[in-house]
N, C-alpha and C positions, 0 to 999 in steps of 0.2 A: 329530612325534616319529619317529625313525629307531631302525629296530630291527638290531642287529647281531648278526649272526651270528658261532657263535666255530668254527673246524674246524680240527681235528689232522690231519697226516700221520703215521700208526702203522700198524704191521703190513707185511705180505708185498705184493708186487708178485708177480702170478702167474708162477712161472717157464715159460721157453720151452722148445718141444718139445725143440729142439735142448739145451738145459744137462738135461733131464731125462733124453733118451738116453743124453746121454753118463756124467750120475752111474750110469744102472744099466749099463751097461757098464765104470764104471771101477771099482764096485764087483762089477761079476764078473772083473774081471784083464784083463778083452780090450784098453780103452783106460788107455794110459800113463799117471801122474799128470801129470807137463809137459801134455802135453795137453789131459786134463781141466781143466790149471789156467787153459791158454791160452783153454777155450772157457767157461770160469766168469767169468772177467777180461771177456770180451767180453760176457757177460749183465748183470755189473756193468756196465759203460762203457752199453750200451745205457741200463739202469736209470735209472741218474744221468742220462741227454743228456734221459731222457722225461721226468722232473720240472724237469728244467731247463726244456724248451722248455715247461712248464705253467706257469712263471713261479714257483715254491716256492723262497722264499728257505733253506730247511733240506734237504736231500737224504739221503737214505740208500741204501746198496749193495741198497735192495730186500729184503732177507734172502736172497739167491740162494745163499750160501755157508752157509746153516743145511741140517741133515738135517734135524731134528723141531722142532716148536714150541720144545721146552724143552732143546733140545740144549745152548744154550751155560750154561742154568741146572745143569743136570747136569754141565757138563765141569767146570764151577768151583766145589763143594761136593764133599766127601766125605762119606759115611754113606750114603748111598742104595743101597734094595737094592727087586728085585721082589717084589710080596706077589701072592695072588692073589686076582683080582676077576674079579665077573659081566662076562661080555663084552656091549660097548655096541654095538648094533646102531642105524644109521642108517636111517631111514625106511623101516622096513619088509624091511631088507635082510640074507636070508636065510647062515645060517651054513656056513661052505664045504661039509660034508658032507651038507648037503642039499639033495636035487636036487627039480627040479620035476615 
């Protein structure tokens, strides 16, 4: 008997230093949007050649062009507003104004 395994391609391909610098500087003004778009397009191309060369008949841009998990959920509904909630701390990891 032959057991088969079943596996998705979902979620984020870690982005690179390089598309991460350039988002926090395009988002403080310093680098142009052309730019930023030039070095985003190139983290896609990368993206897509590395699934390709893994053999993945389905490919996706990686999510390189998403801000937050839920960003393109949010851009495309209206109604949504901030309420306010306990802040989630990750493992153990202390709140800005507190120092050690």
């Amino acid at each position: 008997m032959t057991t088969i395994f079943r596996a998705e391609t979902i979620g984020s391909l870690l982005r690179p230093a390089r598309l991460q610098e350039a988002r926090n500087a395009w988002m403080k003004g310093s680098l142009p949007t052309h730019e930023f778009k030039q070095i985003e397009d190139g983290a896609v191309n990368d993206a897509i050649a590395l699934q390709e060369q893994a053999g993945l008949n389905v490919v996706t841009d990686g999510e390189m062009r998403r801000l937050i998990f839920t960003g393109t959920l949010t851009e495309a509904i209206d109604g949504l507003s901030s309420i306010p909630t306990p802040t989630w701390r990750w493992h153990g990891e202390k709140p800005e104004d507190e120092t050690d």
